[in-house]
C-alpha positions as CSV (number, residue, x, y, z in Angstrom):
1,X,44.0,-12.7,4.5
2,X,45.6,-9.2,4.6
3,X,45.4,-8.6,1.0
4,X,41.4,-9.2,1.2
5,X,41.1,-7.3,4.3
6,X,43.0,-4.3,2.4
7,X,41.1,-4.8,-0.7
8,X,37.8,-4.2,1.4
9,X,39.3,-1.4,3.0
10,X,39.8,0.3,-0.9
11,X,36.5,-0.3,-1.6
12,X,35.2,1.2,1.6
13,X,37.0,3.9,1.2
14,X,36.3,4.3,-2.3
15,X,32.6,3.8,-1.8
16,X,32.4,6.2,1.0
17,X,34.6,8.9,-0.9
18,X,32.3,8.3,-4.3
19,X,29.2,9.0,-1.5
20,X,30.7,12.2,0.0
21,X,30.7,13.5,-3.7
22,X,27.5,12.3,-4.8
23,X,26.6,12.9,-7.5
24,X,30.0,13.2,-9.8
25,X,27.9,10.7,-13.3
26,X,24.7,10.8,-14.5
27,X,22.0,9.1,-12.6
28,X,19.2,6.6,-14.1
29,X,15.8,6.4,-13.3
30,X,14.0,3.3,-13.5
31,X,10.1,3.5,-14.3
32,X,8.7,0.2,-13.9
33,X,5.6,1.3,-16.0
34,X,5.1,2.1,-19.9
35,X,5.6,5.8,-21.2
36,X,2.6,7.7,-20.4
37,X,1.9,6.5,-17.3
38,X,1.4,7.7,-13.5
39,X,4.5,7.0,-12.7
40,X,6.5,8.1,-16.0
41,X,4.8,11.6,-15.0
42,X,6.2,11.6,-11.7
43,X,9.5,10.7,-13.1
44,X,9.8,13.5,-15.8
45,X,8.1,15.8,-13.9
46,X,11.4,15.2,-11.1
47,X,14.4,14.5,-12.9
48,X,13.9,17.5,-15.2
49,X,14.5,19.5,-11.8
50,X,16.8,17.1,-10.4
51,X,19.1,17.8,-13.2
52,X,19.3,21.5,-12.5
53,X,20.0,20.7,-8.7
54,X,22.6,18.1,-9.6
55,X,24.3,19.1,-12.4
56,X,23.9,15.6,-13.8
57,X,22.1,13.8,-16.9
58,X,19.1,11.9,-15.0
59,X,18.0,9.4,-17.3
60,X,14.6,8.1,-17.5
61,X,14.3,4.7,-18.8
62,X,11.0,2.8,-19.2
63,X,11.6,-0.9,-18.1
64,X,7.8,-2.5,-18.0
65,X,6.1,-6.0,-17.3
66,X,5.4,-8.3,-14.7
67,X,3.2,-6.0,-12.8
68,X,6.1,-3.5,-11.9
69,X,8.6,-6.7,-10.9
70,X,10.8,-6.1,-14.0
71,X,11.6,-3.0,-13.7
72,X,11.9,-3.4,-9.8
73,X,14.6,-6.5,-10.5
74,X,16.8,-4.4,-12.9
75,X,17.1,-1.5,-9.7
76,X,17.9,-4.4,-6.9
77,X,20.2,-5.7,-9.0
78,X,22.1,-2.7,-10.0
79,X,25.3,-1.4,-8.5
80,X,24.6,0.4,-4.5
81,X,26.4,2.9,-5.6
82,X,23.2,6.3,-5.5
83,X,23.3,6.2,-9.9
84,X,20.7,3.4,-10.0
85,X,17.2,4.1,-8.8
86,X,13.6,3.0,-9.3
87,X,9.9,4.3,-9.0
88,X,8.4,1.4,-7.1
89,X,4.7,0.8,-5.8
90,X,2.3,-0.8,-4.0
91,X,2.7,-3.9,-6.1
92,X,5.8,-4.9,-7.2
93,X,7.1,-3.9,-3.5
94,X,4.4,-4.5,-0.7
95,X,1.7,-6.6,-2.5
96,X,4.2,-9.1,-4.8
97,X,5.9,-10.6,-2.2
98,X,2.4,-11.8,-1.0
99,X,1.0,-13.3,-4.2
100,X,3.8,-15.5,-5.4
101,X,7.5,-17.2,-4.0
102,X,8.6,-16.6,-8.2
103,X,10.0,-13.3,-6.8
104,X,13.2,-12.7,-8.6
105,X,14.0,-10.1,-6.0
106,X,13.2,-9.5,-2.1
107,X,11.7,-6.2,-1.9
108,X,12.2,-5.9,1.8
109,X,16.1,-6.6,1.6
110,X,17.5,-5.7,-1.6
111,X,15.4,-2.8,-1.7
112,X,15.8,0.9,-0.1
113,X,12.9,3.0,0.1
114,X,14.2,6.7,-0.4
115,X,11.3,9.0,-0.6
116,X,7.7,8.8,-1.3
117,X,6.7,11.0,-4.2
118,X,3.3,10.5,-4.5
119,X,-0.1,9.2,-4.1
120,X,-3.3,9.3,-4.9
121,X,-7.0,7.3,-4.0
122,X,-8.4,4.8,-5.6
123,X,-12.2,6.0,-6.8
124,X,-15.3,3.9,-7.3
125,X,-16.5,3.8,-11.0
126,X,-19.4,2.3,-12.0
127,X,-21.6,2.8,-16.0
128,X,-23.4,6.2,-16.0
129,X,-26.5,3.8,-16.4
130,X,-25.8,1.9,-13.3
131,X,-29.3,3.5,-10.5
132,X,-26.8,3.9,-7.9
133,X,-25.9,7.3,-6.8
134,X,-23.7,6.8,-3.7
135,X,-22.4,4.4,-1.7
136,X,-25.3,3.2,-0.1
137,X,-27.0,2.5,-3.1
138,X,-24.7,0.4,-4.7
139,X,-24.1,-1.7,-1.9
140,X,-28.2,-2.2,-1.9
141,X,-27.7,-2.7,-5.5
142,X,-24.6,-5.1,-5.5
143,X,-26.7,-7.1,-3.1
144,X,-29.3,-7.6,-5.0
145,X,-27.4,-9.4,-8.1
146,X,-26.9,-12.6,-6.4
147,X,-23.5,-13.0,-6.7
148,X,-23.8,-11.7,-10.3
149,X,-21.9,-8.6,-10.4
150,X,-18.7,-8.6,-12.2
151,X,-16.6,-6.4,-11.2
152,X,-13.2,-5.4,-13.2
153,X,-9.5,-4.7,-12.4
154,X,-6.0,-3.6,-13.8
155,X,-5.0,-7.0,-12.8
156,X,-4.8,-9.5,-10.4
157,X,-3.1,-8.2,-7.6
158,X,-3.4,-4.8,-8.2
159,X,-4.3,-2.4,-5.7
160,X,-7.6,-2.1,-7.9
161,X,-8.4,-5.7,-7.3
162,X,-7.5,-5.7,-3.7
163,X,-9.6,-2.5,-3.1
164,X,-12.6,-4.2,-4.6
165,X,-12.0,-7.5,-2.0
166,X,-11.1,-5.3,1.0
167,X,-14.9,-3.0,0.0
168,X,-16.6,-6.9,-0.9
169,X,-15.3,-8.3,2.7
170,X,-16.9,-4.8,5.3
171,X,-20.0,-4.0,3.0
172,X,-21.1,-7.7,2.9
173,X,-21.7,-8.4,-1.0
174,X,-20.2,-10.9,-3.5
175,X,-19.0,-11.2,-7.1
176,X,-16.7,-12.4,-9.4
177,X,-13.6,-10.9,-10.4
178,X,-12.6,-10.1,-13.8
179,X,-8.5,-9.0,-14.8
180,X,-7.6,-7.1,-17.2
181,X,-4.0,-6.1,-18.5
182,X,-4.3,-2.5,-17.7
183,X,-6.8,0.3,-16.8
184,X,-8.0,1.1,-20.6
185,X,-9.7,-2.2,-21.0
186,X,-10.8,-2.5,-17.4
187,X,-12.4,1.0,-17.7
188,X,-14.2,0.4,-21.3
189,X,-15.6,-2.9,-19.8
190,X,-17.4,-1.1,-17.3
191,X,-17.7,1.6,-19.5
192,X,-19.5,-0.8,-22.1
193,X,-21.4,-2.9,-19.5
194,X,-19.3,-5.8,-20.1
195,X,-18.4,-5.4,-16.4
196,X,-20.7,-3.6,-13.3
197,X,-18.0,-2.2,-11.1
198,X,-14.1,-1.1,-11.0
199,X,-11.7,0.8,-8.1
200,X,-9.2,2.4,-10.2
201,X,-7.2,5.9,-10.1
202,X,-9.2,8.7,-11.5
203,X,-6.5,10.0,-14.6
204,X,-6.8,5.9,-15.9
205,X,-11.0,6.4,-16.0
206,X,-11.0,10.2,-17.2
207,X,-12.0,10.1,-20.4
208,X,-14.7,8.2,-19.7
209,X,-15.4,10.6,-17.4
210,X,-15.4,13.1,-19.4
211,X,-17.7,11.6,-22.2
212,X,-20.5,10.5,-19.6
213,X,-19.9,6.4,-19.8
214,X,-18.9,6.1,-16.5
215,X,-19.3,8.3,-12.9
216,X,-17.8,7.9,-9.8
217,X,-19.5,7.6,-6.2
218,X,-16.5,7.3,-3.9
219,X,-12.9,7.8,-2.8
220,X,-10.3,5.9,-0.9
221,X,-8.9,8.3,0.4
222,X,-9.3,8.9,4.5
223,X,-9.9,12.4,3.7
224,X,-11.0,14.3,0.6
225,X,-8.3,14.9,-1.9
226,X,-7.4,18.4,-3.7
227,X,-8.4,16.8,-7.1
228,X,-11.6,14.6,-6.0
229,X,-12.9,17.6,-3.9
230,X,-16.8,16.7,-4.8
231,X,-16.4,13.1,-4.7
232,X,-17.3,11.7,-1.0
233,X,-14.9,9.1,0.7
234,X,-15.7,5.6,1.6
235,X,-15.0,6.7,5.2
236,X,-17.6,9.1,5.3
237,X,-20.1,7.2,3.5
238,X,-20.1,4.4,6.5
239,X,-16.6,2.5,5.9
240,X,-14.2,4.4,7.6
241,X,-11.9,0.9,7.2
242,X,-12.0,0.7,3.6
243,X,-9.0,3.5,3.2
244,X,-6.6,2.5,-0.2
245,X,-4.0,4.6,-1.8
246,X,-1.8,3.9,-4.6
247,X,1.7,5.4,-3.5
248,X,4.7,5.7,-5.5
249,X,8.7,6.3,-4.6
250,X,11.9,6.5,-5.5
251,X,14.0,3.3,-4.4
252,X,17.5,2.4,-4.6
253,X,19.3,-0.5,-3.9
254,X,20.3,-2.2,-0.6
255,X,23.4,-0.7,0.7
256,X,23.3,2.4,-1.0
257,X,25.4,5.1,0.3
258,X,23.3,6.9,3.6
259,X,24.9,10.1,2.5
260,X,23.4,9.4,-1.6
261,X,20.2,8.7,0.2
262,X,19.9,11.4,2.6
263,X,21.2,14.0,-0.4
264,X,18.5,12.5,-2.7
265,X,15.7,12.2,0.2
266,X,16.6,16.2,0.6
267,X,16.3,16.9,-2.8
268,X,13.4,15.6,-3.7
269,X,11.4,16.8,-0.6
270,X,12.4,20.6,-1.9
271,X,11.2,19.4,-5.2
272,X,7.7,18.6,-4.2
273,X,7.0,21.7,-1.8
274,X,7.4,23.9,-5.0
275,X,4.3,25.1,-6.1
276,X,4.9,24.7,-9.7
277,X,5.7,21.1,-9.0
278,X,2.6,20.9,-6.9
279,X,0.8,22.0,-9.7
280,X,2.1,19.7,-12.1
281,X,1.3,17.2,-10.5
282,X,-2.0,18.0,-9.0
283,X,-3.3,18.5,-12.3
284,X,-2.8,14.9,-13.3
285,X,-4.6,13.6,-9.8
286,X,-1.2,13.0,-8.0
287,X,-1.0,14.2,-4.4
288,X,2.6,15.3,-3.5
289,X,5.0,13.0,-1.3
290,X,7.8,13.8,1.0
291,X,8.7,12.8,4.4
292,X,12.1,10.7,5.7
293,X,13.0,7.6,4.1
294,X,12.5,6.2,7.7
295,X,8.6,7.4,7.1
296,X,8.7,5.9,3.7
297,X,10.2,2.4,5.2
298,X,7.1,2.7,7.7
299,X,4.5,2.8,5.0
300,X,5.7,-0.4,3.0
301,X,5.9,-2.2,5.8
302,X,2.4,-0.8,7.1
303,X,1.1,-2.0,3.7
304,X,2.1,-5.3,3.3
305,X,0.5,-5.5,7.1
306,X,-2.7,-4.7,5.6
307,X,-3.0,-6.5,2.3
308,X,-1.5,-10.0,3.6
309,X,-4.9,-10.8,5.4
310,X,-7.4,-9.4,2.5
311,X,-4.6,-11.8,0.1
312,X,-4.7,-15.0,2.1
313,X,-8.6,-14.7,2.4
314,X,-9.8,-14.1,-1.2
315,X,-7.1,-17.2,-2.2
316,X,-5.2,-14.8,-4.4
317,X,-1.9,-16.3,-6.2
318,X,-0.3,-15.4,-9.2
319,X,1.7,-18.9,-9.3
């Protein structure tokens, strides 16, 4: 019994020793999402800084599939030591845990949230062809295909499915639901009029955008964003309860040091109220985070609130 109690107390006081000189090794950054991505951005647009600040390698690694979960697993299970973390989202942290028990991982315990880094609305797309002009329209117009419309997604799940449920359930109109495995094919579909409708983030529908196929009549933000400026929000268009954000932070795992997450939390918040990093990331649609990790805690929670009743009432599963 006294030789385990003093090996604890070596580890303890290793751990909080390794803590009070965080960081001494290079750090690695999970990014549940392929290269490329939203969140890959976000992650090269920090560590490159974060090295500089720490004097440490941070190494990006790209760990995709299963909707975020994989990448997700390989941060809960990694040592609680500050040199493992992850850039986590809506799904694999507030919205998995709703769709399926397959879970290989509990986001709420063997997850820390850190610090939010950014966020950004969801925007409604539909075919530059589609008569709709705003909201209003559409609605009027998605009312009138009987059930018809077919509306797409990155998946099922996804914060653009459960946009598209949470808009169907407070405007009053139906359709079916059509997956896709990411927002390229969800965005030609509509794009090509193999679909009518899509909520997606703005940089995965740009270049159609850009070449005419598709326009956008709304935002999910509460407010209107830097980079969405001329796009009105579902709020003020008469659905002040249809408000949906993809978010994005860094996460480490349960049990990690409070000093490593407090000297992280610090860091990064200097990080994002530079204007250069500001800019960065403004340019690609991606509102700057910060806050507490106490603030960040609050919002997954908040979320997972929100999405369990839209979920349970749509009879959405991934099992």
């Amino acid at each position: 019994m006294k030789r385990l109690l003093a090996i604890a107390l070596v580890t303890l006081l290793a751990q909080a020793a390794q803590a009070q000189t965080w960081p001494n090794q290079s750090v690695r950054l999970i990014v549940p999402a392929p290269p490329g991505s939203s969140l890959d951005v976000v992650a090269r647009v920090l560590s490159d800084r974060l090295r500089e600040r720490w004097r440490q390698p941070v190494v990006v690694e790209s760990k995709a599939g299963a909707g975020g979960m994989l990448g997700m697993n390989a941060v809960a299970k990694s040592p609680a030591d500050g040199y493992t973390l992850g850039i986590g989202f809506n799904g694999p942290i507030s919205i998995a845990p709703l769709l399926t028990a397959a879970m290989t991982y509990d986001a709420a315990k063997d997850l820390l949230p850190v610090v939010l880094t950014t966020s950004q609305p969801n925007v409604l797309a539909v075919a530059a062809s589609n008569p709709a002009t705003n909201v209003a329209e559409f609605v009027a117009w998605a009312k009138q295909q009987n059930g018809q419309l077919l509306y797409a997604s990155v998946g099922i799940g996804s914060s653009s499915h459960l946009t598209m449920e949470l808009f169907k359930s407070v405007a009053g109109f139906s359709g079916t639901h059509v997956p896709y495995k990411g927002s390229p094919e969800a965005a030609i579909s509509v794009a090509t009029g193999d679909t009518h409708a899509i909520f997606a983030v703005q940089p995965a529908l740009l270049p159609f955008l850009q070449n005419g196929k598709l326009k956008l009549l709304a935002a999910t933000s509460k407010e209107r964003t830097p980079g969405l400026k001329d796009v009105p929000t579902l709020a003020e268009s008469g659905y002040p309860g249809v408000v949906s954000i993809a978010w994005n932070g860094l996460f480490a795992p349960a049990g990690t040091p409070a000093n490593a997450v407090q000297k992280i939390n610090d860091d990064v918040n200097a990080l994002l109220n530079e204007p250069a990093i500001r800019e960065a990331l403004l340019t690609q649609g991606l509102v700057p985070g910060g806050g507490s990790a106490a603030e960040f805690q609050t919002l997954v929670e908040q979320e997972t609130r929100k999405w369990a009743p839209i979920i349970r009432d749509a009879g959405i599963k991934l099992d």
